[in-house]
N, C-alpha and C positions, 0 to 999 in steps of 0.2 A: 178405559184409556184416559189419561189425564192428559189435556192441552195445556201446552207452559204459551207463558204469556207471550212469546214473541215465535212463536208459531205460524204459519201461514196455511189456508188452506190447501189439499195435493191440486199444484200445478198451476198456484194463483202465485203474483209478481210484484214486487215495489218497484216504482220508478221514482230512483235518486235523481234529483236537479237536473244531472248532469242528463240524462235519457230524459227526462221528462221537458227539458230544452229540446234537444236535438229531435224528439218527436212533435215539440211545436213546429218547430221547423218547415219540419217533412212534411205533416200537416198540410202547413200554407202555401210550400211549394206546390204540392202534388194535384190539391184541391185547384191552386191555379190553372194547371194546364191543364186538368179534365175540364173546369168551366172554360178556357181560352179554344177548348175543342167544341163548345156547342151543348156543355152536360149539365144541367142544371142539379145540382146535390141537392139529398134529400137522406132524411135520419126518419129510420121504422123504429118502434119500441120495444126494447133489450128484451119483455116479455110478451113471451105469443103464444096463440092456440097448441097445446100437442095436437089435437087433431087434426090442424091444417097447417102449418111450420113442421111440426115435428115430425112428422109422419113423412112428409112432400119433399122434406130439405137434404133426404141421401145420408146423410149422418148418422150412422148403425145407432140403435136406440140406448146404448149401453154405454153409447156417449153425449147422450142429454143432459143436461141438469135441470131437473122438473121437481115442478111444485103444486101445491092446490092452493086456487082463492077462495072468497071467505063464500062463495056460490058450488065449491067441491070442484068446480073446470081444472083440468088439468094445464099448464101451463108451462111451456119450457124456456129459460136463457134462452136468447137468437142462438143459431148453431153454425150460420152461416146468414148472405147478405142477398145470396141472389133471389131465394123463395119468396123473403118478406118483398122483395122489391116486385116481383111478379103478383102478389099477390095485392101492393099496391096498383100498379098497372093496369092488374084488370078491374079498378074500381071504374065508374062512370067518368070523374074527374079526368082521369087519365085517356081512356081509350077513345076517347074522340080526337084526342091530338096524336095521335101515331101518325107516323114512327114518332114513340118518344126517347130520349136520351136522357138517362138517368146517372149521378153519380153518388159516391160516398165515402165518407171514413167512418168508422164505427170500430167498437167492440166487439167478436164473436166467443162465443166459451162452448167449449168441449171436453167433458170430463176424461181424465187421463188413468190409466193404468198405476199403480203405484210405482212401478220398476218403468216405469214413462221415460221419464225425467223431462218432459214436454209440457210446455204453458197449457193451460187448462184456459186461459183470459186473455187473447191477443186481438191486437191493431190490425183490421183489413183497409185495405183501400182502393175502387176499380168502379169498372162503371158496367151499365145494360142497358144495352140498344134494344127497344123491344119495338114489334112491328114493323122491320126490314127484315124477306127472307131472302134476301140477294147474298151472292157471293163478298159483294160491293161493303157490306154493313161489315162479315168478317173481316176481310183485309182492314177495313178502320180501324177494331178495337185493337189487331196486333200491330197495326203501326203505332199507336196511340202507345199501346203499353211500352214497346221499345223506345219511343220518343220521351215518355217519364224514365226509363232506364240513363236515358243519353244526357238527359238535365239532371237528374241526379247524380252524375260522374260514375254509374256503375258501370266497371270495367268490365269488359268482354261480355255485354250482355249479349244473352243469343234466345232464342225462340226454339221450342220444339214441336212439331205440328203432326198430327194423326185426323185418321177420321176413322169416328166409331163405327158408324152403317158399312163404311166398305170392309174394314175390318174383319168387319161380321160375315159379310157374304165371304169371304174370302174363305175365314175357317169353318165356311159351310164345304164350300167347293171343295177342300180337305175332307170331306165327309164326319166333320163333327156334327152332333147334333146338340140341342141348347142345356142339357149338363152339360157337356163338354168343350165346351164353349166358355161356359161359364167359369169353369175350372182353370181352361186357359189365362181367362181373361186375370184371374185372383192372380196367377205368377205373374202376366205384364203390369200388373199394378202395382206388384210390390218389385218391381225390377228383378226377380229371381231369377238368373238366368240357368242356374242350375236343376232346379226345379223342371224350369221351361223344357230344355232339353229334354228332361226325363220323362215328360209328357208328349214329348214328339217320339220316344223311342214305343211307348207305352199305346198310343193312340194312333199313330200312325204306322198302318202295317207295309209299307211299300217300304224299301232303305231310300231307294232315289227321292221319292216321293218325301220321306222322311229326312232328308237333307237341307232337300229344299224350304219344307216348316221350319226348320233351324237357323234357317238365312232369314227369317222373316226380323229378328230382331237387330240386322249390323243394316238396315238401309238406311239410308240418311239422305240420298235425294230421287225426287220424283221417278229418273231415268230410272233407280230399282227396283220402284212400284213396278214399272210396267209386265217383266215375267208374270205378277199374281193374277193380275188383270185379265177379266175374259171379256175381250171385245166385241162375245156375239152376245153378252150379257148390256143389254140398254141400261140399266141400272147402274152397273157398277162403270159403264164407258161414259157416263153421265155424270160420275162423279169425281172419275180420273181427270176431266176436261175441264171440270170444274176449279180442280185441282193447279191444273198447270194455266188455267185463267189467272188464279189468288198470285201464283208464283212471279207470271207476268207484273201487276200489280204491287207487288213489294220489293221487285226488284228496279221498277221505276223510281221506289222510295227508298234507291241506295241501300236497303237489308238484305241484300241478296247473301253478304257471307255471316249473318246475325241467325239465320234462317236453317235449321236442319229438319227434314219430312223424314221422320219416322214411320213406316206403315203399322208399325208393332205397337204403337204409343196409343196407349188408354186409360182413362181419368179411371178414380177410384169415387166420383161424383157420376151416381148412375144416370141422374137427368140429362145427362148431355146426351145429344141424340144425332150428332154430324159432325162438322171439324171442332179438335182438341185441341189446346196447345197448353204446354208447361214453358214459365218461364225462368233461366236462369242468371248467375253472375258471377262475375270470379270470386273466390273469398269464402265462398258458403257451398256445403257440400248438400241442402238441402235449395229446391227449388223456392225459388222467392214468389212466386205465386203459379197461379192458371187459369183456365177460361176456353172458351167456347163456345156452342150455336146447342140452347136445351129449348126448341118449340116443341117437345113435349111436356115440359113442365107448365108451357102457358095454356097448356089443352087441359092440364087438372082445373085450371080458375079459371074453364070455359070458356076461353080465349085463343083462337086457331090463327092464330101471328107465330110470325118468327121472332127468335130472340135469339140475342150474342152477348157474350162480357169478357169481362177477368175480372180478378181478386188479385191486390197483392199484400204480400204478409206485412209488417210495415217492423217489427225485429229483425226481418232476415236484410230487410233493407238497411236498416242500420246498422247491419252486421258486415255490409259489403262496400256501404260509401267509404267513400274517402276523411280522413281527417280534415277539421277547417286548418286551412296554409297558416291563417294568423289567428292567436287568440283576441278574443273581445276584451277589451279594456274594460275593466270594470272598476272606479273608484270608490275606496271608503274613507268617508268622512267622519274622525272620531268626535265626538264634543262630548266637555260636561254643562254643569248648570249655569255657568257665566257665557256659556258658548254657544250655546243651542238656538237663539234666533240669527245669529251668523249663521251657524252649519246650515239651517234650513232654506235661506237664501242661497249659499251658493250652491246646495244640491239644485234648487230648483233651477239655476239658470243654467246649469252641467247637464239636467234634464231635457233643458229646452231647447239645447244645442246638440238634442241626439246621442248624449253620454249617459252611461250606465251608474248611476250615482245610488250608495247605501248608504244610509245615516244610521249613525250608532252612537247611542251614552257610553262613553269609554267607561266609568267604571261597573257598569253591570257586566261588562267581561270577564271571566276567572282565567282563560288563557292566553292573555294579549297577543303574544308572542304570534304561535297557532293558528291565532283567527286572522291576526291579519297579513298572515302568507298566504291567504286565501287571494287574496284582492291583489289586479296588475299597480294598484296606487293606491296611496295611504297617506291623507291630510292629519292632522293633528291640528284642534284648536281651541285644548286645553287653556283655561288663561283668558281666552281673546273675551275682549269687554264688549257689553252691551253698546248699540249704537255707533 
């Protein structure tokens, strides 16, 4: 197969000026108010062990992109943020200061299907709390993410929240056992609700009983947990309580109608081991990030702490902000050779008053016209004499 020259690898991205702005942006906004929350950012390196990344990070293998160094290790792209950062944590450095608060922006790659049509190389941004297993540590990171929603103008942003352990006991007490469970669990992750069904008809032999499984995917608050709930079960009454603790808690922080308890809602990120959430916004039919409570993953790098986070996409983010109200002024200053220590003077003082100033040789242009409908202001100083 021959590559033509302006080819791109499946599901790799250009960012034109114009995105490649507005992601500085987001950037510095975002990074702001994870650090104004207590998170200190930290960048892992884009390449890491397959053995301990690749394997540990939930990322089905088939969407790594892996290589070998010049020692044969196998070695893959980051596939995600939260393993390397755990995997930082449990270093010595770190695990004397827990709880620690950790944040990031980075690049994650995941290689894509050809019929995909999905970035194979995207923007995350979120943070992990490691070393708090309170209720206390989750309720922060989802107020935190709603509060970067609410400073970024994303409209309608709202929260979706599950928990996986009770989940689980749940479609035990249905009498599934962990195939089928498991089975379940593939239609809630890929939202199939017709599937789902068919899997209640299929597995569940009661109708009544069987109706009921069927209602497991329309609840949306706590009050319709309670049916699934066995109250002589300590476990699961321990987790419901814990439940309507968090709810207490976020509705102190005015998110009470941002906020929907799915009991059906489960990550397609098998590390998570207690409360889910997906988050979304208007504008995008895809969820802008997610997050959650994975203290099993801190138990692979021998670390028996709790941990919580989110991710969020940072495309789908800029796929749902708002337009900036005004454009940035930006002026260009033409000169030729009689004009050029002028132009360089007043760019600099247009610089130094906070304006956007481009200096151009007018005649190295071939499209005058084109280029300078580019720019809000257009100097001309053709002519103007030295000194």
């Amino acid at each position: 197969m021959t590559i033509q020259m302006f080819e791109k690898p499946l599901g790799m991205r250009d960012d034109f000026p114009f995105i490649a702005k507005k992601k500085a942006e987001l950037r510095a906004k975002g990074t702001s108010i994870m650090q104004g929350a207590g998170y200190d950012l930290l960048q892992t390196p884009t390449l890491e062990y397959y053995e301990t990344i690749g394997k540990i990070s939930a990322i089905p293998d088939n969407a790594l992109f892996k290589l070998l160094d010049s020692q044969g290790e196998t070695l893959v792209l980051r596939p995600d943020m939260t393993s390397p950062i755990a995997r930082v944590a449990a270093s010595k450095l770190l695990k004397e200061k827990m709880p620690v608060r950790l944040g990031y922006y980075s690049n994650v790659f995941r290689a894509q299907k050809r019929e995909g049509g999905r970035p194979a190389e995207f923007e995350q941004m979120g943070v992990e709390l490691i070393g708090d297993d309170s209720l206390y540590a989750d309720a922060e990171v989802i107020i935190l993410a709603s509060n970067i929603l609410n400073q970024l103008n994303v409209k309608s942003g709202r929260v979706v929240i599950g928990h996986t352990q009770l989940l689980q006991l749940i479609l035990r007490d249905f009498g599934l056992d962990d195939d089928q469970i498991e089975v379940v669990r593939a239609a809630l992750v890929s939202k199939n609700g017709v599937r789902f069904e068919q899997l209640a008809n299929e597995l569940i032999g009661d109708t009544e009983k069987a109706a009921s499984f069927k209602q497991l995917i329309i609840t949306s608050s706590l009050e319709d947990w309670k049916p699934y709930i066995d109250f002589s079960n300590s476990e699961q009454t321990a987790f419901y309580e814990e439940m309507l603790k968090l709810q207490t808690i976020i509705q102190r922080n005015g998110l009470a109608e941002a906020i929907t308890y799915d009991l059906s809602f489960t990550s397609h990120m098998t590390y998570y081991t207690g409360l889910v959430f997906e988050i979304y916004g208007a504008g995008s039919g895809f969820p802008l990030g997610n997050g959650g409570r994975y203290d099993g993953l801190m138990k692979q790098f021998g670390l028996h702490v709790g941990a919580t986070g989110f991710g969020l996409r940072v495309d789908r983010l800029l796929e749902v902000m708002p337009p900036d109200k005004e454009e940035e002024q930006h002026i260009l200053i033409l000169f030729d050779e009689a004009s050029e220590e002028q132009a360089h003077e007043q760019a600099q003082q247009l610089r130094e008053s906070g304006a956007r100033a481009t200096l151009q040789y007018a005649p190295a242009v071939h499209a005058l016209e084109e280029f300078t409908a580019l720019f809000s202001e257009v100097r001309r100083l053709e002519g103007a004499k030295n000194g």
